[in-house]
C-alpha positions in Angstrom: -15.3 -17.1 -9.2 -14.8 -13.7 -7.4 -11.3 -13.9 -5.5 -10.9 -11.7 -2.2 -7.7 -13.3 -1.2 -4.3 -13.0 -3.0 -1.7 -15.3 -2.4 2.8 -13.9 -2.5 6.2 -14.3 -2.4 8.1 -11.4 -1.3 10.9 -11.0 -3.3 13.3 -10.9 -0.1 11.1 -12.5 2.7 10.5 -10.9 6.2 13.3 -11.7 8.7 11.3 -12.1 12.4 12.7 -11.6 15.9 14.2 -15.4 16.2 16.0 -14.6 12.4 13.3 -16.7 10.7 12.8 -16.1 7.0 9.0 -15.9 5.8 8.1 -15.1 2.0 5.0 -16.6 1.6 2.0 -14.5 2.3 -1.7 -13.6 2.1 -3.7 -10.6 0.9 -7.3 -10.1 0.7 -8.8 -7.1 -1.0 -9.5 -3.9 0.5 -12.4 -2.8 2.0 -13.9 0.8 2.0 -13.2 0.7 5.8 -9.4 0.1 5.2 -9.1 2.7 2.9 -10.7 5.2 5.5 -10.2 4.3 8.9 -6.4 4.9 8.8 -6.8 8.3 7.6 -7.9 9.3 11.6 -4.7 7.5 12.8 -2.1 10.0 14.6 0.2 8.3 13.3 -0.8 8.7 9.4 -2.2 12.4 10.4 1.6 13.2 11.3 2.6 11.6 8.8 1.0 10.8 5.8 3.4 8.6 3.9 2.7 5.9 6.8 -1.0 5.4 5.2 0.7 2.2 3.5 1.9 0.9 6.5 -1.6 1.0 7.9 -3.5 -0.4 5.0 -0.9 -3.3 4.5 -1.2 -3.8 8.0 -5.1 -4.4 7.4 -4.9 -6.4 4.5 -1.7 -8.7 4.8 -3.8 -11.8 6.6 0.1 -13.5 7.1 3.5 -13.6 6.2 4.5 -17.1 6.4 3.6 -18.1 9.6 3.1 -14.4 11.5 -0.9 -14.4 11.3 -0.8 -11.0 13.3 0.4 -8.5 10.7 0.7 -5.1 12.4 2.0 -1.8 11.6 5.3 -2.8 13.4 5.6 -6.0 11.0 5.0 -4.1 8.1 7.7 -1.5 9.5 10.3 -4.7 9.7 10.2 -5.7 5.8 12.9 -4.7 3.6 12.1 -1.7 1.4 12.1 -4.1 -1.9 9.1 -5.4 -0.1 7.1 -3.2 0.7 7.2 -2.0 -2.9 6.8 -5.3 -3.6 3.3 -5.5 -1.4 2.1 -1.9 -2.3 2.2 -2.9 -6.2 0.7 -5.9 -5.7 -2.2 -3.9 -3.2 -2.6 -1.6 -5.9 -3.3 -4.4 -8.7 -5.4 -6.6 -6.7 -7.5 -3.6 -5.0 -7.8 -2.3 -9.3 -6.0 0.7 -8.8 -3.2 0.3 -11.0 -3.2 1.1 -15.0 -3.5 -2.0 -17.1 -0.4 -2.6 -19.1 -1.4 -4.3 -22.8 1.0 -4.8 -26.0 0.6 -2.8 -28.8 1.9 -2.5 -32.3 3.0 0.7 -34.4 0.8 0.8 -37.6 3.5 2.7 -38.9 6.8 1.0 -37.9 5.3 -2.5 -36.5 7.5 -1.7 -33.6 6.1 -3.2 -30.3 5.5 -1.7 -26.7 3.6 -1.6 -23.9 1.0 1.0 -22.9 -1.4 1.9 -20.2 -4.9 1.6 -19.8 -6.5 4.1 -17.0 -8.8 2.6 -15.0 -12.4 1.8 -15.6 -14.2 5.4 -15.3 -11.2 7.5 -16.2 -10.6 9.2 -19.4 -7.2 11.3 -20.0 -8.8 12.4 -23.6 -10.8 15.0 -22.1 -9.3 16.0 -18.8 -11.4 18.2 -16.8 -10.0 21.4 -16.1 -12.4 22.7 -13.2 -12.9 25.7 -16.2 -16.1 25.8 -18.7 -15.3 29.5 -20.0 -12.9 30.2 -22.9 -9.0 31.5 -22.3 -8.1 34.8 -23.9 -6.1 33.6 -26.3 -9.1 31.1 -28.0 -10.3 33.6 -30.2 -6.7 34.7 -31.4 -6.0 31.1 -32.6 -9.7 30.2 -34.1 -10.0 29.6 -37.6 -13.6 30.5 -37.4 -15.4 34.1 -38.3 -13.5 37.0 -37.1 -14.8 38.6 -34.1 -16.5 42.2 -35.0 
């Protein structure tokens, strides 16, 4: 079944006006809208490291029992938090590397590694460039140039 919303526990909780604790949230996923509407906001224009408070603001449905997230609620949560919600935005919304467990063939030692996302490929990264640098034909092993 294809899940839009996301349910949380913050890891410190949001402290409201009357000093009420709420760690329990919602999330749905992101919309194409959410990720470019805020990019007209003054606010973000000025400013753009505030584009997270904007989209959280969006996509948080409710903290506990605040229903109407706004940029001033998101603005209020602890900094452990916000990392907190901006991780789990980025995981939910598919835009975070996929972590996996590997082992060594060499050493059988065992770590975790990255997937990029679906679409990406780091083995060929394009370099905006399709002519050759000076210094390919010093290093080629092929016929020498006449």
């Amino acid at each position: 079944m294809f899940t839009t919303e996301h349910e949380f526990e913050l890891p410190l909780g949001y402290l409201d006006s009357a000093g009420t604790l709420h760690r329990h949230g919602v999330m749905r996923l992101a919309t194409a809208a959410d990720e470019i509407l805020p990019m007209k906001d003054p606010r973000v224009r000025a400013l753009p490291t505030y584009l997270i408070v904007i989209l959280l603001s969006r996509v948080v449905l409710r903290i506990g029992t605040v229903t109407e997230v706004n940029p001033a609620t998101i603005e209020g949560l602890f900094s452990q938090d916000l990392t907190y919600l901006q991780e789990l935005y980025n995981r939910v919304n598919g835009l975070s590397a996929r972590e996996f467990g590997v082992t060594c063939p060499h050493c059988n030692g065992q770590f975790a590694a990255e997937a990029p996302p679906p679409g990406e490929s780091t083995a060929t990264p394009w370099t905006g460039s399709t002519t050759r640098s000076p210094s390919s034909d010093n290093s080629s092993t092929g016929p020498t140039p006449n």
